[in-house]
N, C-alpha and C positions, 0 to 999 in steps of 0.2 A: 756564866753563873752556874753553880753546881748544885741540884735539889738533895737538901737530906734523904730523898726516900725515890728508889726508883719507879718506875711506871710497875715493873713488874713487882716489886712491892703492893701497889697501891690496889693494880686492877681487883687482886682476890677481895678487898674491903672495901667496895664501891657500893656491892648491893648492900651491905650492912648502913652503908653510909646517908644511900637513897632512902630507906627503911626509916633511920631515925630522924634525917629531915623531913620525911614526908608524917612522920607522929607529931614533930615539932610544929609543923602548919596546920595539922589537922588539932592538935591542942589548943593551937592561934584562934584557930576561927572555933571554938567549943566543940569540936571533934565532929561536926557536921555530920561527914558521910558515915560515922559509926554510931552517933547518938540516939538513945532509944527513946519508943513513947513517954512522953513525962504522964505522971497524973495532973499535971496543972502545968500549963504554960508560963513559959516567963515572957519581959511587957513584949510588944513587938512583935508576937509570935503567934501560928496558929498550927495545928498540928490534927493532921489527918490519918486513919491507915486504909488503905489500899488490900482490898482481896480479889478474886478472882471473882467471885460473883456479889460483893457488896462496896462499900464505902462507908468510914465510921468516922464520924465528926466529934474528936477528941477535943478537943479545948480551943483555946482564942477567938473563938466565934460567938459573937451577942447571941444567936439563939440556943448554944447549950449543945451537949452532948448527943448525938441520935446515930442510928444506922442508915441507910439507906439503901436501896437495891437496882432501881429504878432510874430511867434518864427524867433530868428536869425535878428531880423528885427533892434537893435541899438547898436553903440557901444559907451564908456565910458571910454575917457584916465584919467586917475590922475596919480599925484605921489603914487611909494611907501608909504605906511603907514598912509594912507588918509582912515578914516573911513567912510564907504558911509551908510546912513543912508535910512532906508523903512517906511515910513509912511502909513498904511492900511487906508483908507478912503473909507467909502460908503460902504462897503465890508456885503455879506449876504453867501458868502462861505468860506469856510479854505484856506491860503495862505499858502505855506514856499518858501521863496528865499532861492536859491544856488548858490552858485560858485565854480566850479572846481575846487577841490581841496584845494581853501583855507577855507571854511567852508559853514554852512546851520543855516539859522535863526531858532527861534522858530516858532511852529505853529500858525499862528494868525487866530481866526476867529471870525463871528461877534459878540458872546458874551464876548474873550476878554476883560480885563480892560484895558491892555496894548496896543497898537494900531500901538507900534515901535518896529524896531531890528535893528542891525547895525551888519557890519561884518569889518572888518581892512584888507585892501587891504597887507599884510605886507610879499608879493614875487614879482617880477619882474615877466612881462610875459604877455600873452595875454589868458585870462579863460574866461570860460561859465556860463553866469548869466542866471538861467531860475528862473518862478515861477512853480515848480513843477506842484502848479492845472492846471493851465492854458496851461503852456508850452512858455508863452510869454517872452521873454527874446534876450538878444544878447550878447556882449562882453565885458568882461573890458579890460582892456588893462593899465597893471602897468605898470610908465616906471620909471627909475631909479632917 
């Protein structure tokens, strides 16, 4: 069997190729790793930013919008299965958010391309959000 187009055709258009597949996935999932702080969350969702010496609780969370600086210092109700989202901003050191037990972001730091992670809140319970570097953090609190 004979291909229209040879290898050496092809290989110069591979990265253009990988490029536009990988916009077509990132458009799939609402562009995830590029999407920025909203002013309002949409359902499902909760949306945090991440700095180097704070933590700012942007929306999806029952108690509202506040700063924080401090370990133990907020906590963070949603529903089950509400993905909360981390946006690095301003950021000149390495980041990783955790949560007890239900998982640990990537490492972000400031030469990252990617600037977001998201974890899915997806147990019932009350867990430990810290930023590892920092130690800043407080509670989520999944409820049913």
């Amino acid at each position: 069997m004979r291909f229209p187009l040879s290898v050496k055709a092809i290989l110069p258009r591979l990265p253009q190729a990988l490029v536009l597949f990988s916009a077509m996935i990132l458009m799939g999932c609402d562009a995830i790793s590029t999407k920025g702080v909203a002013s309002s969350c949409e359902t499902g969702t909760a949306q945090f930013l991440v700095y180097d010496g704070a933590m700012k609780r942007v929306c999806g969370c029952t108690e509202g919008e506040a700063v924080f600086t401090s370990s133990n210092s907020f906590t963070c109700t949603v529903p089950v299965n509400t993905t909360v989202y981390f946006y690095f901003t301003g950021i000149s050191i390495s980041h990783q958010i955790s949560v007890s037990t239900i998982g640990t972001t990537q490492m972000v730091d400031a030469s990252s391309t990617v600037k977001t992670a998201a974890l899915v809140m997806n147990r019932t319970g009350t867990f430990a959000l810290t930023d590892i570097t920092t130690g800043i953090g407080g509670s989520m609190v999944v409820t049913p």
